[in-house]
Structure formats: C-alpha cells, structure tokens
N, C-alpha and C positions, 0 to 999 in steps of 0.2 A: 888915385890908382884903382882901375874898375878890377884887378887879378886878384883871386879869394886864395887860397891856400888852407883846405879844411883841416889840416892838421895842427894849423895854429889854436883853433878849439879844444884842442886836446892838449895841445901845451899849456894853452892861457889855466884848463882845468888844475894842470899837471901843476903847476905856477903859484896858482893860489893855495892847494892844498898845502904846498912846502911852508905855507907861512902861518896853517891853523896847529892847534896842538891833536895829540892823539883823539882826544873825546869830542873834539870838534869834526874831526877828521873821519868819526864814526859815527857821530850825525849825521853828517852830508853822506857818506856812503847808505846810510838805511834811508833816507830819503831819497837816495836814487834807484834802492832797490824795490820801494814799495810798488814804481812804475814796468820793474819787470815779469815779464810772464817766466811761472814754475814750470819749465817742461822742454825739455830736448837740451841743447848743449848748453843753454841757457841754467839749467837746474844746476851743473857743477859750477859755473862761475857763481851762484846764488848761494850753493854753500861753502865754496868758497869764503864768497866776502863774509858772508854770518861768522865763517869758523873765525877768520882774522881780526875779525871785532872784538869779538866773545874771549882773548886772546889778548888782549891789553890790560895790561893792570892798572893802567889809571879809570878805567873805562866807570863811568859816574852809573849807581844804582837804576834811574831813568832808561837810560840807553840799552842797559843788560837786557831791562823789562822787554825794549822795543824788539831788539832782533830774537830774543826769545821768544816774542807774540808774533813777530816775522814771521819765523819761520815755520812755528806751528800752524801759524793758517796756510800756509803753502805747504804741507805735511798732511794736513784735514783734506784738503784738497783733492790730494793722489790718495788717498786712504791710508796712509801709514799714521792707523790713529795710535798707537802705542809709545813712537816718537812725536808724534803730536801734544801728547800727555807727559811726557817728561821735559817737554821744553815749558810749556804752562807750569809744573808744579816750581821748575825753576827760575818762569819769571815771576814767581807769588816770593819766593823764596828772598830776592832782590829786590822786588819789592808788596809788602804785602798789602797792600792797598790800589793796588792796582785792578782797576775794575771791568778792563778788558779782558785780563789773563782771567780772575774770577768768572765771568759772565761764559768768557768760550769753555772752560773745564766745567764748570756745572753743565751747558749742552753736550757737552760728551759725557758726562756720567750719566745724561737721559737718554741717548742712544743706544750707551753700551747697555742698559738697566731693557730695554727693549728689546734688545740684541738677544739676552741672554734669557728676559722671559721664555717662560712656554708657553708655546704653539697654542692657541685653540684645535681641541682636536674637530677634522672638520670628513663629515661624511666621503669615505673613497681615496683619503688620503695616505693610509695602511699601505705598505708597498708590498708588493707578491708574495713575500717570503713571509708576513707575518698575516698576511689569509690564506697563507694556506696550512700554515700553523693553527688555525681557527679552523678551518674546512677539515686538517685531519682527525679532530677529533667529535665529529658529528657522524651520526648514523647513517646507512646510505640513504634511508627514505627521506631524509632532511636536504642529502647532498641531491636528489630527483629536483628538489623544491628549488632550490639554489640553481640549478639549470636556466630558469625563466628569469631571475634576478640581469636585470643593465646592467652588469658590470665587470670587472677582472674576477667577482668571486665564482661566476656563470662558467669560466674556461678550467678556471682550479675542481670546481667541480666536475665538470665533466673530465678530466683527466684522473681525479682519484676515481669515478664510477668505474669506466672503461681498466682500470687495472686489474679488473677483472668482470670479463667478458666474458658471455654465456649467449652457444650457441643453441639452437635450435630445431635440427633438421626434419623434425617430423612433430604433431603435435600430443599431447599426453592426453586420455581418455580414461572413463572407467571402461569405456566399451569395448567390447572384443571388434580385430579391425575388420573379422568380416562381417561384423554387424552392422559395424561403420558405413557399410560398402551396400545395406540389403536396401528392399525396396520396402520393409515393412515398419521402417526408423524414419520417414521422409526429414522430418525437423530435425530430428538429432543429427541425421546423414549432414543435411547441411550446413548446422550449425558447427559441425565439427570441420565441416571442410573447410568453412569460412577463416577458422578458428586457423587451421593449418595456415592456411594460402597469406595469413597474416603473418605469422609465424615465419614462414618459408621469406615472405618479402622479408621480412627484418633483418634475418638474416645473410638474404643475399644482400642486402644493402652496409652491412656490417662488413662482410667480405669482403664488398666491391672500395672499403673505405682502406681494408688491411693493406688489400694490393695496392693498392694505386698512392696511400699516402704514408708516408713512411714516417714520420713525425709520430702519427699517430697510431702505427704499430707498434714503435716503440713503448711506449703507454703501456700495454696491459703484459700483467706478471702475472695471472691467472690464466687460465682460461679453461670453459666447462662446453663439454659437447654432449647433444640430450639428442639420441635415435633411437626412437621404438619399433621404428616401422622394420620388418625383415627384406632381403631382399629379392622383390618383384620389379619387376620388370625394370631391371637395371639400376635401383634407386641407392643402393650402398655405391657403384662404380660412380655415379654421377658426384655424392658428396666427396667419394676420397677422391676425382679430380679437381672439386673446388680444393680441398684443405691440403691438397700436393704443390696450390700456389700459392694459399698464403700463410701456412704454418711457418716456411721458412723466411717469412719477413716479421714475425715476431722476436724481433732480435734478442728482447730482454723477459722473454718467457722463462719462468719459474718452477709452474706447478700448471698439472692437467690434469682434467677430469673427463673421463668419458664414463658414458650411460648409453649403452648401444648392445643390439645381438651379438654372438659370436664375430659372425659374417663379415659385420661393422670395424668391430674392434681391431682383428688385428694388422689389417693395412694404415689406420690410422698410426699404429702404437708403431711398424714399421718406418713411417714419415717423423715422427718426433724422435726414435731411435737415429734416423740419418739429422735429421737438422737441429736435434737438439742435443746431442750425447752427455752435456752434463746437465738433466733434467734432475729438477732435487725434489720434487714432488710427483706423485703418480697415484692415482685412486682409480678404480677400475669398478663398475657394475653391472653385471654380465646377467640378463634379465631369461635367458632359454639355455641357460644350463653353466659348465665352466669352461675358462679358456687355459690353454698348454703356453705355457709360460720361457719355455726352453730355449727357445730360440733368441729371446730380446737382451740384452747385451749395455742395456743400462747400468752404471756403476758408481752411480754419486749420488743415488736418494736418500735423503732426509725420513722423509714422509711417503709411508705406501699402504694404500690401503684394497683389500680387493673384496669381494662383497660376490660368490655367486650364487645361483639356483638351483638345485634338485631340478631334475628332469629326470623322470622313471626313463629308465632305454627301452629301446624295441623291441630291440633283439631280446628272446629269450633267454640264451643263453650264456649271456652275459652277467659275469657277478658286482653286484655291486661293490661291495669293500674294496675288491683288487681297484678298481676304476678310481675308489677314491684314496687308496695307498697310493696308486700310482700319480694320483695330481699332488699328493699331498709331496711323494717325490720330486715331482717336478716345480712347485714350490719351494721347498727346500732349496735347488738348485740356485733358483733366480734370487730368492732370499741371500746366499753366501757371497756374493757377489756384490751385496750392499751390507757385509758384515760392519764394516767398520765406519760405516757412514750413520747407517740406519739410527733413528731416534724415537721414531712413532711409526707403528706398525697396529695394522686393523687385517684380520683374517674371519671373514663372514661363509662359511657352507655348511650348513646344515646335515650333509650329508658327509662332510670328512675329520679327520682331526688336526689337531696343530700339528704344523710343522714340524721337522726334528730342530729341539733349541741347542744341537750344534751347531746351526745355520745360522746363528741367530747370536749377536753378545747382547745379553741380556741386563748386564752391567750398565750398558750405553743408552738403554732404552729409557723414554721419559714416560710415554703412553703404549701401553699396550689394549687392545683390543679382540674381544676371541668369542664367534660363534660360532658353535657345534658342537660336535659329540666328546666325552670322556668319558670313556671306558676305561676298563679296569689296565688294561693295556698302557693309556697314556697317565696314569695315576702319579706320574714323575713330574709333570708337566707344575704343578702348583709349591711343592717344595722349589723348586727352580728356579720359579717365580718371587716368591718368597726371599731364599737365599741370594742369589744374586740380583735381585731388581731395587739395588738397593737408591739408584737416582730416580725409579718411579714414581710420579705425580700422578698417574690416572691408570686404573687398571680397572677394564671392564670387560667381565666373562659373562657370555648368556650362553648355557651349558644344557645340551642332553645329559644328566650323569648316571654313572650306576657303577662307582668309587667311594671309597671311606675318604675325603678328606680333611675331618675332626681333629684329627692328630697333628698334623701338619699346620692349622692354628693354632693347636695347642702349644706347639713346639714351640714352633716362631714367633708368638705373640707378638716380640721390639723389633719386628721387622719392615721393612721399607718405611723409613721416619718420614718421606716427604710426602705421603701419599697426601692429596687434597680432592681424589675423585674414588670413589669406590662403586663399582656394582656387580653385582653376582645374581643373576636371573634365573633359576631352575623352571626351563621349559617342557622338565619332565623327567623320565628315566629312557636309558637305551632298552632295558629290557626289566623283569620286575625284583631283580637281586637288589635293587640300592635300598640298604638298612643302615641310614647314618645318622641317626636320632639324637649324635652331640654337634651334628652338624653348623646348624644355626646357632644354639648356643656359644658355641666356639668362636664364629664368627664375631657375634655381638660380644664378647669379652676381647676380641681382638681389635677391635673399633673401639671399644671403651677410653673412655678421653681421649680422643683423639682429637684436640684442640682449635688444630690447623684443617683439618675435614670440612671442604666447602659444600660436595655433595655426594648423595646417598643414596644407593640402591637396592633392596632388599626384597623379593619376589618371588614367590613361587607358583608354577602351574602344574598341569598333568592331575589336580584333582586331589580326594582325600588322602588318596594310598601317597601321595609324594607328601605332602604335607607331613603327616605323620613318619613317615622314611627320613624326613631331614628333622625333624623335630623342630617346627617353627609354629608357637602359639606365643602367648600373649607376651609372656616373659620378654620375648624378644624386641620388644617395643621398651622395656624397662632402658635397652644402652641410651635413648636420644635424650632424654634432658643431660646427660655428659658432656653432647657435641655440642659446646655452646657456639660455633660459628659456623654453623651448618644453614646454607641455603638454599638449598635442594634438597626433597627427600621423594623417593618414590618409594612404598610401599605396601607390602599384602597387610589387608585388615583382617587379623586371626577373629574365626565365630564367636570365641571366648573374651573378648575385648569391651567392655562398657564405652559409648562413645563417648559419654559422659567422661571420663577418665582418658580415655584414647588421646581426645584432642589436647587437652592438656601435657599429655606426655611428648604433646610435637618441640620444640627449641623454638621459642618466639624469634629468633632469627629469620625462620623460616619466611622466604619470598614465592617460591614455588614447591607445588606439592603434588604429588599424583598418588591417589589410590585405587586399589586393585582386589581383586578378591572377594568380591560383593558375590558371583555367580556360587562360589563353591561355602563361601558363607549361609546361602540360602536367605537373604533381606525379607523379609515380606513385608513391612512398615515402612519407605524408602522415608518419606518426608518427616514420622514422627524419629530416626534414625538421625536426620539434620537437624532439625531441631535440639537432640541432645549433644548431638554434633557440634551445633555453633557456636556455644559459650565460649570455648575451649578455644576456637581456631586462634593463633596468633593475628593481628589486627593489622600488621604489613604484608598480610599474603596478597600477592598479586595476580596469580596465577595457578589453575585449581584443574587436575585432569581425574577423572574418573572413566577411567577405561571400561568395567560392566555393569554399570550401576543400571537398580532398575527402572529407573525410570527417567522417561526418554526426553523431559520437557527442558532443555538448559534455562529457562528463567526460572521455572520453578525453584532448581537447584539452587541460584543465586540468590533468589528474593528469600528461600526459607531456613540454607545455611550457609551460602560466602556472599553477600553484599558486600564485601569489600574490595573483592576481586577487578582486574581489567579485563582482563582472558581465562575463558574456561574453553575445556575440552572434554567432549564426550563422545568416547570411540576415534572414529578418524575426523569429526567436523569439531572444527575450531567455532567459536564466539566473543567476538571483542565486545565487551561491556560499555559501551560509549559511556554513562554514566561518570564513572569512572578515570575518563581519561579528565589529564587537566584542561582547564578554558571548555567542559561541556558545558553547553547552553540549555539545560532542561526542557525538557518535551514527556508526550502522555505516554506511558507506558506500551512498547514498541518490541517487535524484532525480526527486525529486518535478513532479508535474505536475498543474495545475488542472484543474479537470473540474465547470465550474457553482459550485457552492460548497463542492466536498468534492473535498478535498486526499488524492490516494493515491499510493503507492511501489508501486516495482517496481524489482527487483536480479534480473538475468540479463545471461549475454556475450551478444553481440550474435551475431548467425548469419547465415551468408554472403550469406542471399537477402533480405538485411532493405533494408525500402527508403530510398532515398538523404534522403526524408524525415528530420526528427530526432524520434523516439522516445522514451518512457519508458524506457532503457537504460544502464546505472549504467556502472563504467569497468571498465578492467580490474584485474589487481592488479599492486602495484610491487614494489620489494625492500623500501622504506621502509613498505608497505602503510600509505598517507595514506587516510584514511575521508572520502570529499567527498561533500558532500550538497549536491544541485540544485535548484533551485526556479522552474518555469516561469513567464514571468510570462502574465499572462490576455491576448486582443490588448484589451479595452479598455483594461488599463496603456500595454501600449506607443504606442498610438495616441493618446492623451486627456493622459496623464498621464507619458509618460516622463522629462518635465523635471522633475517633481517628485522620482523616486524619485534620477536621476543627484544631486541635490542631497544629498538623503537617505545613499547613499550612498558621499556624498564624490566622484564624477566629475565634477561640473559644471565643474570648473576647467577639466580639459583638452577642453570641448565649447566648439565655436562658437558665437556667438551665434544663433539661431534668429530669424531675422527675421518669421518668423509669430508672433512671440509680441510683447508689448511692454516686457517688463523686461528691458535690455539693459545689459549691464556693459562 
C-alpha cells in the first residue's frame, strides 16, 4: 500500500510513550527538546515541557540536572542571565557533581565579575554635565585656553565665557580724542585707530552672532557696554540702533553694565527698561558728568551701582550744592523703587552726598558702597549704617569728611557681626573744621578681633593737617596681629612707624597688600626702607601695591623687598612677576613691556636723570644674584580685565569685592 498517513507518526510516538514510565517519558522529551530552537512560539511550548518534567516526582536526580542545564542555556542565550543562574544553582543542587552545570555557572560569575568591574576611565568619555562641572570652576583665562581644545570641553567653554559679554563700541586711550584725531601724534593716531577698527569689528561680529542666533543669545547673563567716544557725527544713534536689535534677543540677561557719556547712556537704559523690566543688576559709569535718574522705572534690582563725574558748569551762575541736592533727590527717587529688592548698592560722586536712607532698607543690604562728601549735614548717615546694617558683609566709604564720627564707633562697637570687607578712605576734608582725633582710634578698637575680617582698608589723604585731624599714627597699625584671617590690607604707613616693626605687625595671613603714604611721610632712603622692610613681610604675599612710593623701578622693589610676590603694582601699571608664577622656566634677569603686540626686553641700571615715570628697567644685582623677569601688563588688562588675571593668579582672595562688577563672594 504506497498511501502514507503522516499522522500515524504521531500516533505510533503517542503509542510508545504510553508504555515507558514517567522518567523514561522525560528522557525522551529533553531529548527531543535539545533539537529545538529557543525563540518565538516555540519558547512556550519549551517551557512548557521543562515545567512538566521538573513536575514529576519520580523524576531521577540525572534528568532534573538535564532540563535544569536545558533550560539555562536557552535562558543564556536570550540574556535572562539571572534565571539562567537559578536553574544552574538547582541543577548543582540535584546534582552536585555535575560538570556541565559547574562549568556554565563559573562562566557566568566571569561575566557577571566584568560586567560589574570599573570602567577604565578613558580620555573624553565624561559626559557634559560632568565637564562642565569641571569647566565651572576654572578661571576665565583658563576657560580662553580651553576654546582651542578638540573636544565637548571647547563648546562648554565658550558658553560659560560668553555669559558674560563685553561690548566695545569705541576704544580706550590715555589720549585726549582730539589728540587722537591731530596731525602731530601720526603713530599713536594710527595705532589707536587700528586698535578701534579691531575693537569696532569684534563687536560688530558679536552683534551680527546675538541677532541672528538665538541659541547663542540665550547664553549670556551679563553683559557690559564700554563707549568713550561722545557724540559726533552720529556715532551714539548709530550704536543705540545696533543694541535696539539685539538687546531684546537676550532673553536670559541678568545684569548690565554700561560705561558711556550722558548722550550714550540714556537711550541704552530706555531699551533694556522696555525689554527687560525685570533687570536685577544695573551698574552705570557716567565719564562727563551725572545722569537724571527719574524717569527709568526699573523695579527688581538686586544690585545697582552708579559711579559719576564732577564736571565744573559753565554757567556762572549756577550753584553747585543745589545741582548736587537735587541729583542726590533724584536718586533717592529711583533708589525707593528698588526698596525692597535692593541688596548691594555702590554710590560714587565726588561732588554729592548719599542719598536720603529713607530710600533705602538698610536692614536688606549686604554691600554697601559710598564715594563722596560728608558733611556735617549728612553726619546721621553712619549711625544708620551701624544700627541697622546689621546683615552687612562689606561696607566701603571713601569719604570727603568734616564730621565727628568717633562716637558713633564708640557707641556701636558689636555692631554689624557679619562684616568680612571693611574700608574707610579719607580723601580729605570738605573744608578745614574736621577735628576728630579719636577718629581712627575708634575705628581700630571697633575692628579689634574681628576674627571673620577677610579684608581691610585704612587710608588717609589731604596731607598732614588730615592726618592729624583724624588722629591716625602708628598706634593704629597695633589692631592687625587681632585679624588673624585677614587677606587683604590696604593701608597708610604713619612717619612714625619702624619698618623693622611695621612689617611684622602685618597677619601673616596676608596674600595682598597695598601701601600708601610714602609721599606725606617724606621717605628719602626708599631701598634702605625695604630692606628693613623685608624681614617682616609675611612669605605667602602674592601681591604688593605701592601707590606713591619713591621710587619708580618695580624690580628694584622686588629684588630688595618682595621677592615673593607674582604681581606688584606701582601707581596705575601693573607687573606680573613671571618668576613667580608656577611651571617658570628661568631665564636672565628681564622686564619686559608691551608694545601693541610685540613683547621686548631691556636690561640696563637705571641713570640718575631717569624719569620718575616706571620704565623698561631691569634691577639691580644682589649677593644672591636672583634673575627676575617682569612683565608689563597692557592698560586694557588693567582696566577691562583686572579681576580676571588677580583670580588667575591666585590674588583674588585678599581683593575686595568690587562693587562694579556682579559676582560677589
């Protein structure tokens, strides 16, 4: 009979099995599953049969092992190593000599043993969040460097930089601009134009990047505007239509800085009034006199600092007081308007006095800031200060005065607990009544242990007659071994002072230091002065300014009393100590000075008729012959960017807060 019937295969199976017993029965079943594939509808009928087996109680030690060992490797397979591991531990279980279940569990504990190792860590493998977790806590001159880097940390950087952006629009000179402009400057004329026209592109290319990319406006929470130029021939209308396009595509702007004439200023401050109404920062420098305040309508600032110029008037018969009561009203004004916002406030004119502190919660403030006059008029101003400022951390007055306020220390001695910035700068008297001869005293008993004092300001100018008026000699150097965490000190070196003594009485704390008063002392030894100077200095100063000192050579100063220093300053030029910095690679005794973009030396002694100016002029030699090499900085560092480099190189601890800026520690 040639007719097949394939179901009889399935019978004949069906047939024989009825005649084996259970364990027989579950033999033949893992033997027909060893030939099936783990996967699709095949996988349920697979654990199917395993569960059925596994599910016999005659079922022989051997056989448990198999479909145990079954099914984990068809369990390894899909990756369910977890149940792969408990079928192995219970075919060891069934039986423990079983050398397949051993063999596959120990290659999964070497798996899993890999699995679970760590990572080698491997260049570039950091994911974003945690470079730039690294990136934020680097100085900006470090995050410049980081620009050039191949990689994700190039883009981190350049978005911390750009959070704060600084324009440009005209460029900074000591020159007067119509000298800029003469025929009898040809080099400077040019060099200065050049200097612009670079300046001018960068900025238009900054601009052209606000508008057009918005990614990348988002980015910056600062931003600082720098205009000297007044306005000729259209050049203030030309900048407020660039910045009327892309002010308001700064969506996540914070804080502003402008540095510009009158002219300048207040169509800018009108465009960040419309597109920015909750602006929390505002700093204003007003370079040809002060601006009227009245009109601007800002009401959420944090931080406000304004900063103007005396400018004699023309007019005859204009008086001055009224002019400066009446700004001083008109500040007030815009001041009450950020009463309850207000935290740091900075008020710079020489010619007016503070605001009325009804204007003003004083309770609220952290920083205060105050240049100008006190007269006998505003003499309320400093109890005030005192009594209610009692959450201030920095309070810095640089004071015309011609007020008793001795008492008023005396009084309040335990007042303001948090203070960590002090300075008080007498730049003189309003007229010649000020007779406060417990003045400084007072002071320094009011400073006395003042534990938590990070830094220190103590100065006085206008010459003997003030000196003597506030009664500040030597005594007054006696509060600083107190401040034992004091990193900053600036102060006058009283005539009567041994320096031999002097420097020792500094708090080796001390990282920066600045002294003053050298002119009204009358110095006539300046080097044998350092000299007795040096012993004394603390041995972590980093940073050394000498405002009138007499003499002009900055290596000198260093080679004979701070060799330790990285930065000194004398007058307005700064000198980085390359020596000094770490990873210098020694070279011959040097000091270098910038010169446009080319850096050149010059090593010769100084000669008798040289002028009191500071010079390309290297030191002299020692017994130790120490090789110092100088390095001038350009004035747009000093002026633009000085807080960057003090960070850079390690000074910024012992510097004050700078209230023109907005990252305040």
């Amino acid at each position: 009979m040639n007719i097949f019937n394939p179901k009889i295969l399935d019978a004949s199976i069906r047939d024989v099995s009825l005649c084996l017993s259970d364990n027989q029965k579950a033999d033949l079943l893992l033997y027909a599953l060893s030939s099936l594939v783990y996967e699709g509808r095949s996988r349920i009928v697979f654990e199917n049969a395993i569960q059925s087996c596994l599910q016999v109680t005659s079922l022989s030690p051997e056989n448990t092992a198999k479909a145990r060992i079954l099914r984990a490797r068809a369990r390894l397979n899909t990756g369910s190593i977890f149940g792969a591991q408990e079928d192995l531990q219970a075919a060891l279980v069934a039986e423990p000599d079983n050398p397949e279940a051993t063999a596959l569990l120990h290659k999964r504990s070497v798996n899993v043993e890999k699995l679970l190792a760590p990572k080698p860590i491997i260049k570039g493998q950091f994911s974003v969040e945690i470079w730039r977790e690294i990136a934020s806590l680097l100085p900006r001159r470090d995050l410049k460097t980081l620009l050039f880097v191949p990689n994700s940390l190039s883009r981190i950087a350049s978005q911390l930089l750009f959070r704060k952006l600084d324009l440009h629009f005209s460029d900074f000179s000591d020159i007067a601009e119509e000298e800029a402009d003469s025929w009898r400057t040809p080099l400077l004329s040019a060099n200065i134009r050049d200097q612009s026209n670079r300046h001018a592109q960068r900025t238009a290319d900054i601009l052209t990047r606000v508008i057009t990319d918005a990614s990348f406006a988002s980015v910056v929470r600062t931003l600082r505007i720098f205009s000297f130029r007044s306005d000729k021939d259209g050049w203030s209308s030309f900048q407020i239509g660039i910045l009327s396009n892309a002010l308001p595509k700064l969506i996540n702007l914070r804080n502003a800085h402008i540095t510009a004439p009158i002219d300048g200023t207040m169509p800018i401050l009108q465009i960040l009034q419309t597109s920015h109404p909750r602006l929390s920062g505002l700093t204003l420098q007003i370079p040809n006199g002060s601006l009227g305040l009245s009109t601007l309508t800002l009401q959420h600032l944090t931080h406000f600092a304004y900063e103007a110029s005396y400018v004699p008037s023309s007019a005859g018969g204009s008086d001055p007081s009224s002019s400066a009561s009446s700004e001083s009203e008109t500040l007030s004004e815009f001041l009450s308007q950020n009463r309850g916002t207000l935290r740091t406030l900075c008020i710079e004119n020489p010619a007016s006095t503070f605001p009325a502190t009804s204007s003003i919660s004083i309770r609220n403030l952290t920083h205060i800031g105050y240049m100008g006059q006190l007269p006998v008029t505003s003499s309320q101003l400093i109890p005030d200060l005192l009594t209610h400022g009692r959450q201030l951390e920095c309070l810095n007055l640089t004071v015309l005065l011609d007020c008793a306020l001795s008492p008023y220390f005396r009084s309040l001695s335990t007042s303001l607990p948090f203070l960590r910035h002090f300075t008080l700068c007498i730049a003189g008297s309003v007229s010649r009544q000020l007779n406060d001869r417990d003045l400084l005293p007072s002071i320094a008993d009011f400073l006395r242990n003042r534990r938590d004092l990070k830094t220190l300001s103590l100065t006085v100018g206008g010459g003997e007659f003030v000196l003597r008026s506030t009664g500040f000699d030597a005594s007054i150097w006696g509060v600083l071994p107190s401040l034992t965490s004091l990193l900053g000190l600036t102060i006058t070196y009283p005539k009567d002072l041994a320096p031999g003594l002097g420097a020792w009485l500094i708090p080796r704390t001390v990282v920066s230091l600045t002294l003053d008063g050298f002119a009204a002392a009358s110095l006539r030894e300046p080097l044998i002065f350092l000299t007795q100077l040096r012993p004394g200095i603390p041995t972590g100063l980093l940073f050394i300014t000498l405002a009138d000192f007499p003499l002009p050579f900055p290596a000198q100063v260093v080679e004979v009393g701070f060799p330790m220093v990285r930065l000194i300053r004398m007058g307005n030029n700064y000198f980085t100590v390359l020596n000094n910095l770490p990873g210098y690679a020694g070279g011959h005794r040097q000091y270098h000075r910038h010169d446009s973009s080319r850096r050149s030396s010059y090593s010769h002694l100084p000669s008798s008729n040289s002028s009191p100016a500071p010079s390309p002029v290297s030191t002299i030699s020692t017994e130790l012959d120490i090789s110092y090499e100088l390095e001038q900085w350009p004035k747009r560092r000093a002026v633009f960017h000085a807080r960057e480099w003090f960070e850079w190189l390690g000074c910024e601890p012992g510097e004050a807060p700078d209230l023109q800026e907005f990252s305040l520690k």
